[in-house]
N, C-alpha and C positions, 0 to 999 in steps of 0.2 A: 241204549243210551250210555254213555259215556259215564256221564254225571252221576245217573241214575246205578251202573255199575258198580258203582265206585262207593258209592252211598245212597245203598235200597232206601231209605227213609225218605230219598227227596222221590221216590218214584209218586206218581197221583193217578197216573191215568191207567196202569196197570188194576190197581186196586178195584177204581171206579167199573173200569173193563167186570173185572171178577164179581161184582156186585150186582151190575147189569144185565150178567148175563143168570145169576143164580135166581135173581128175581124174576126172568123173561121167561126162562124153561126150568119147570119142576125137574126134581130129582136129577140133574147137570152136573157132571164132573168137572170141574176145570182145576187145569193143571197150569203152570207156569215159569217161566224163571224171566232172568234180567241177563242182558251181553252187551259186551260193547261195541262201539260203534265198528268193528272188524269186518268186513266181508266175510272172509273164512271163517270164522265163530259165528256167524248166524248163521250158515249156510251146516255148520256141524251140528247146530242146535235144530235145526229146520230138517235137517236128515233123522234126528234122534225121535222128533214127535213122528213124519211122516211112516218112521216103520213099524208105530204103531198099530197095528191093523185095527184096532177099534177106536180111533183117533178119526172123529171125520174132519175139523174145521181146527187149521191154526187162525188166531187173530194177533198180527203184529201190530205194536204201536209205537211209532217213531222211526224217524231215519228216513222220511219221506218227502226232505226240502230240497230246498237248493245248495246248502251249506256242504262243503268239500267231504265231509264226516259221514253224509245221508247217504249209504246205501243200502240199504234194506231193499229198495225195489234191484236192484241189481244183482244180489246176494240172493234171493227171491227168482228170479226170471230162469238163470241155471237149472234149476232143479222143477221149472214146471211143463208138465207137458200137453197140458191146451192151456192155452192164456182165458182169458174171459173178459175179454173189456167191454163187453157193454155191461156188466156190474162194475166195473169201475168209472164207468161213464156218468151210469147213473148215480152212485155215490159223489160225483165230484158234482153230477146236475143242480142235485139236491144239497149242497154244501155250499156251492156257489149262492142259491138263495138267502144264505146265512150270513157268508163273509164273502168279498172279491178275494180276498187272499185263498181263500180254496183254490182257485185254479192255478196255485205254485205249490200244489202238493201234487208226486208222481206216483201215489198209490198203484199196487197192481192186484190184480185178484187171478187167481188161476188154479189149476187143478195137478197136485204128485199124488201119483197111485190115485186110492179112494180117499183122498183129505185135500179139501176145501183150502187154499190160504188167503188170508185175506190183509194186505196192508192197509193200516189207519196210522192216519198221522198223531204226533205225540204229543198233544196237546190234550187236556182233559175234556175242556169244553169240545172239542172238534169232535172226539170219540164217541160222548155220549151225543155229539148229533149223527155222527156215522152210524151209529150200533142204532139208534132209533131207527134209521134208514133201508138197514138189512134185516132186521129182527125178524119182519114177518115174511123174510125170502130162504132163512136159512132153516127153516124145519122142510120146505119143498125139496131144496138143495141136497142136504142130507139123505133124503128120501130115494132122491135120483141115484146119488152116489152108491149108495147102497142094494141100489138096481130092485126097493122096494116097490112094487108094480102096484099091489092094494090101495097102499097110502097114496104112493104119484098120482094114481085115477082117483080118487077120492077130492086132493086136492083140483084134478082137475076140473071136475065135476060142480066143486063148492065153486070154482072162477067163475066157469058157465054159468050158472046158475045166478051167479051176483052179478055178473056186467052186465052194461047198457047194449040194448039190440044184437044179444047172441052171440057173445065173444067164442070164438071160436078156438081151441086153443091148438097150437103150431102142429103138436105130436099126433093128433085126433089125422086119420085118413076117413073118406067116404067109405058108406058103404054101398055103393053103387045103385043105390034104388032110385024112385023119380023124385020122393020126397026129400032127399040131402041133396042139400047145397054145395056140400065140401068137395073139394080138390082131390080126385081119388089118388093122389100122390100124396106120398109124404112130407114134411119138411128136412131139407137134409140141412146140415152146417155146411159151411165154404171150404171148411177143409175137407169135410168128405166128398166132398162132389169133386173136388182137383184131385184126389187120391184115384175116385173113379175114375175121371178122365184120362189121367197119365198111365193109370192101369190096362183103360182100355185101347189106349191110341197105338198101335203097334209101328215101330221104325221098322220101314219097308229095308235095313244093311243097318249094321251099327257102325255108322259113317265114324262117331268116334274113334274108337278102335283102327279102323282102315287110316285113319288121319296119323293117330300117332305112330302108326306102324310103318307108314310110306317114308320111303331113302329116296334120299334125289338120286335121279340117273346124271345129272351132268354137275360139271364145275360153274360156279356162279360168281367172277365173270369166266370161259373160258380159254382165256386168255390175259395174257397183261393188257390190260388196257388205263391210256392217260385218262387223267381224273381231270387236266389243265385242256384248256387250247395254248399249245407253245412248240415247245422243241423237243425232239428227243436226241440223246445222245449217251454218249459213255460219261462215265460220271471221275474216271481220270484224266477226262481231254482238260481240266480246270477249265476257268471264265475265259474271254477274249472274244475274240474273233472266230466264226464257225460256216464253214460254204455248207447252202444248204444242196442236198441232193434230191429234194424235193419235199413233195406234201401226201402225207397218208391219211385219208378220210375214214371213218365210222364206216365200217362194211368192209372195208378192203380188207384183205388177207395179211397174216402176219409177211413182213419182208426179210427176206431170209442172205443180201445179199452186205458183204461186207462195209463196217462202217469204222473210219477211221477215228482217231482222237478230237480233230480237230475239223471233223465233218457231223451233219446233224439233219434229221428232217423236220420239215415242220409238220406238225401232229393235230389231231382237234380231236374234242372233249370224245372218249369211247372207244376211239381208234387203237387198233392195235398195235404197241410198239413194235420195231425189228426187234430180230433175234439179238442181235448184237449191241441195243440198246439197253441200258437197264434205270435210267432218270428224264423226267420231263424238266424242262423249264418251261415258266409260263411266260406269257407273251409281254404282261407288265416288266417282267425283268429282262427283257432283251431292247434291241436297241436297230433298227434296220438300218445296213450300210450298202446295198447295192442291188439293182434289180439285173436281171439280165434283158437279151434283146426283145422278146419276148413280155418283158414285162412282169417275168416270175422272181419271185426274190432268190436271191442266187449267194449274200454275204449277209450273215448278221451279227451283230456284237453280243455275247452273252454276259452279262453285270454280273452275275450274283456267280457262286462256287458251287459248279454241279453236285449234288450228294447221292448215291445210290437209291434207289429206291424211292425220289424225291416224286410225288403225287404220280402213282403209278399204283393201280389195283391190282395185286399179284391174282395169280388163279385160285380159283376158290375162293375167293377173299371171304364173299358173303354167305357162299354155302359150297361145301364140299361133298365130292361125290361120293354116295354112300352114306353121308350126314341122315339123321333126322331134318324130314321138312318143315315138322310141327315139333318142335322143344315141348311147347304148349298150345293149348288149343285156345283160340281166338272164334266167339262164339258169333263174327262179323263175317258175314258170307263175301263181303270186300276180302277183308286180309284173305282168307281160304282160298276162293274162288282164284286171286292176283296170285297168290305162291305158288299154288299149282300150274297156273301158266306161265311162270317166270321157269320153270323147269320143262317147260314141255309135255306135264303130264294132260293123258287123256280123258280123267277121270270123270264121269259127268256127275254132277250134284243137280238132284230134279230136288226142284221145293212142289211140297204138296200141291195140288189144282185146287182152288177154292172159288167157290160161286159165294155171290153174294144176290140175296134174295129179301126183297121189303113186300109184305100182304099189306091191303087196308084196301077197298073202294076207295077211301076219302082220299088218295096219295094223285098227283099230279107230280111230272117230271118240273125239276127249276124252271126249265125254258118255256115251259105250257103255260098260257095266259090262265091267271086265277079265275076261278069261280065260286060261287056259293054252291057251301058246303064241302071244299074240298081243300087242302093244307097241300104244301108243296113237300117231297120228301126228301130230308135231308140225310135219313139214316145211308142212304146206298154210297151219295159221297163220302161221309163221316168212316165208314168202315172201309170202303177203299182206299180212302186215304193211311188209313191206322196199317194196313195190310203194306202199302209201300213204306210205311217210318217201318215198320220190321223188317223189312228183304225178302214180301211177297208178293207175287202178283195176282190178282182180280182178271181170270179170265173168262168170269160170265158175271152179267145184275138182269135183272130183270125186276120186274112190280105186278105183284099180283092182286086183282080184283079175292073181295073175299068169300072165295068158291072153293068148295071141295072137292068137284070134278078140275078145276083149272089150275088150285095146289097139285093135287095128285097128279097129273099129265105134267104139269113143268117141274116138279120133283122127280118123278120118275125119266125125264130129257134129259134133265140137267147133271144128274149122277151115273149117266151112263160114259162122259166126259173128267168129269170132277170128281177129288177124294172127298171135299168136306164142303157140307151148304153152311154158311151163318145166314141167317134169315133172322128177321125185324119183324116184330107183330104177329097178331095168330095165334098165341101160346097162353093165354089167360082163361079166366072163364066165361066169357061171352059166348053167342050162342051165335056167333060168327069167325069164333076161333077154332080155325076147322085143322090145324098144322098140324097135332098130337093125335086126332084121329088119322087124319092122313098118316104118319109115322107108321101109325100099327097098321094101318090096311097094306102097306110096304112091306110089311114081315121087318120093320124095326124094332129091336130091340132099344125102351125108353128105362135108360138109367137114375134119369134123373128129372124129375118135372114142377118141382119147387124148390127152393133155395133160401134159406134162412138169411135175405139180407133186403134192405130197404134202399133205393128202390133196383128193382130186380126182381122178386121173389120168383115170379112164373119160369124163368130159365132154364131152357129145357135142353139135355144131351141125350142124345141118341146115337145107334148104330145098328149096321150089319155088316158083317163080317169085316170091308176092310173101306167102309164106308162112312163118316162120320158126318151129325146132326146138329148144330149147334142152335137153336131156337132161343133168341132173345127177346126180350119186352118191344114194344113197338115204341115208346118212350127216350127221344134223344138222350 
């Protein structure tokens, strides 16, 4: 705070903070100062607690509005490396029930090194409703950070133990027997399952690389060619009067035979000027005075003052031979795909093979007449469709009945064709979700078989060796 800077006495919500927190956890050190509203100054003050190594939880307050001054979340966000927003979700949930103006507060909560940070807006009242809101989150918190395994199972234990019908808590895997319920997978986070995936997806050429390394073999155009449909001529013959010697089309070859001052051909957009030419006139600025017998124009008037170089693409214009073809890379298989054929290159670009795969009995094709008990399925459009907005193609679907022997057989068809299945349905814990069995009777390797996100959880990745699994919820 500014204000607060300038004169510690008007600070309120600092103190209150300090109060809060000495009264919530016995024997609690807290520590603190006052900045002003600077970017860089909280971000030097925010570096000074985080390399505290026994420092688990900063708590900021203020700089969390709208007003030009408020950056604290942005001074903040540099230096964290997981965000944490569903604690700030839920701080703003539960804040929102208090005031509407909560939800114009941009608080962020996130993790540097082993310390906690956590922005609260700078208001007194707002604080002591935030810090009631987190109090009984931050001794768990802590715990984690600290990689205290005793106490995290402990609390786990007391959650279990309290909640309605068996709460289960994320971190908990089965232990494979018939009496557990649970998911013998763990819960991962989103960013660790994308970290897998990129990890394990391997580029069949590092097309990169080969992109920016590729020189065009030819000049682009190569040749002069008119930019006009008009006239070509020498650009000392001046304006007047011009016999034409004829007409050079787009395809023809350059003409190599002599053209006087006061002689000209007529030209169209692409074509390649004579040698002897070096300006177009276009056809608005000229003026026709005479056809021959034939009916070809044979005299025309040229209005305007020819100038060298006048709408004529020199060689090379657009890319030179030898040039870089990619300056930069364009992650649009249009542009890629176009440049490389505007040069002639041979290069093939294969995009992955992907099947797309829906389980359920319940599934009927759109065009199949409804029945009871059975839903039409729209997951197979929905994903082909998504597969073409990227620049891929859908070169198998299929709908499988929910059978183990008939996953298995058309998993094992389908990937003898295709690099990666996405498949709909199958992957949860029902006792008809046969997909993650299947996987492993495959000799898949399953990386991934829960997902800390709602909804999704079940989402499942797998592989073998250069084969890849994508198992999603059956849930549009």
């Amino acid at each position: 705070s500014d204000t607060c800077w300038r004169e510690p006495a008007k600070d309120t919500s600092g103190p209150v903070l300090r109060q809060l927190i000495v009264e919530t956890f016995a024997n609690t050190q807290v520590i603190g100062n006052i900045v002003p509203d600077e970017k860089d100054l909280i971000q030097q003050e925010l570096r000074k607690w985080i390399d505290r190594e026994e420092l688990r939880v900063i708590l900021t307050t203020g700089g969390t509005g709208f007003a030009p001054r408020d950056v604290t979340p942005e001074a903040t966000k540099q230096l964290l490396e997981k965000e944490c927003p569903q604690l700030s979700m839920f701080i703003t949930l539960k804040s929102i029930k208090q005031t509407q103006y909560a939800a114009l507060s941009r608080g962020l909560c996130g993790i540097a090194g082993n310390t906690l940070i956590i922005n609260l807006p700078g208001s007194e009242k707002a604080v002591k409703e935030c810090f009631q809101t987190i109090k009984e989150l931050l001794p768990h918190a802590v715990h984690l950070l600290g990689d205290d395994v005793s106490l995290v199972r402990k609390t786990h234990e007391e959650v279990q133990g309290s909640a309605p019908k068996g709460h289960i808590c994320p971190n908990k895997t089965g232990t494979g027997t018939d009496s557990d319920r649970n998911s013998p997978y763990p819960m991962l986070a989103v960013q660790e399952v994308l970290s897998i995936i990129f990890n394990t997806v391997q580029k069949t050429t590092n097309l990169n690389k080969i992109l920016l390394e590729m020189k065009a073999p030819v000049n682009i155009p190569p040749f002069r060619a008119s930019i006009k449909d008009g006239y070509a001529m020498k650009s000392t013959g001046f304006s007047g009067s011009k016999r034409v010697l004829g007409c050079i089309a787009a395809g023809d070859s350059p003409n190599s035979l002599p053209l006087a001052e006061d002689e000209c051909y007529k030209i169209n957009t692409g074509a390649p000027l004579p040698l002897e030419a070096d300006c177009v006139v276009q056809v608005e600025d000229t003026k026709l005075l005479q056809l021959d017998k034939n009916g070809q124009e044979s005299l025309v008037d040229i209005m305007c003052e020819p100038q060298a170089g006048l709408d004529v693409r020199p060689v090379g214009y657009d890319l030179s031979t030898n040039d870089h073809i990619f300056p930069a890379l364009d992650p649009s298989p249009v542009v890629v795909k176009s440049l490389l054929a505007s040069v002639g290159n041979k290069l093939v670009i294969s995009n992955p093979r992907v099947a797309i795969v829906s389980t359920g009995s319940e599934l009927l094709s759109p065009r199949d007449q409804l029945t009871p008990g059975k839903i039409f399925d729209s997951n197979t459009t929905m994903l082909t469709e998504l597969l073409v907005y990227f620049g891929y193609n859908c070169m198998h679907t299929s709908v499988l009945c929910d059978s183990f022997e008939q996953t298995r057989e058309s998993l094992l068809d389908i990937f003898e064709v295709v690099d990666f299945v996405i498949c709909s349905g199958g992957v949860s814990m029902g006792d008809k979700d046969f997909v993650k069995s299947v996987l492993e009777d495959l000799q898949f390797k399953i990386h991934c078989g829960r997902v800390n996100i709602k909804p999704g959880k079940p989402m499942t990745f797998a592989s073998r060796n250069d084969k890849y699994f994508f198992g999603l919820p059956g849930n549009p």
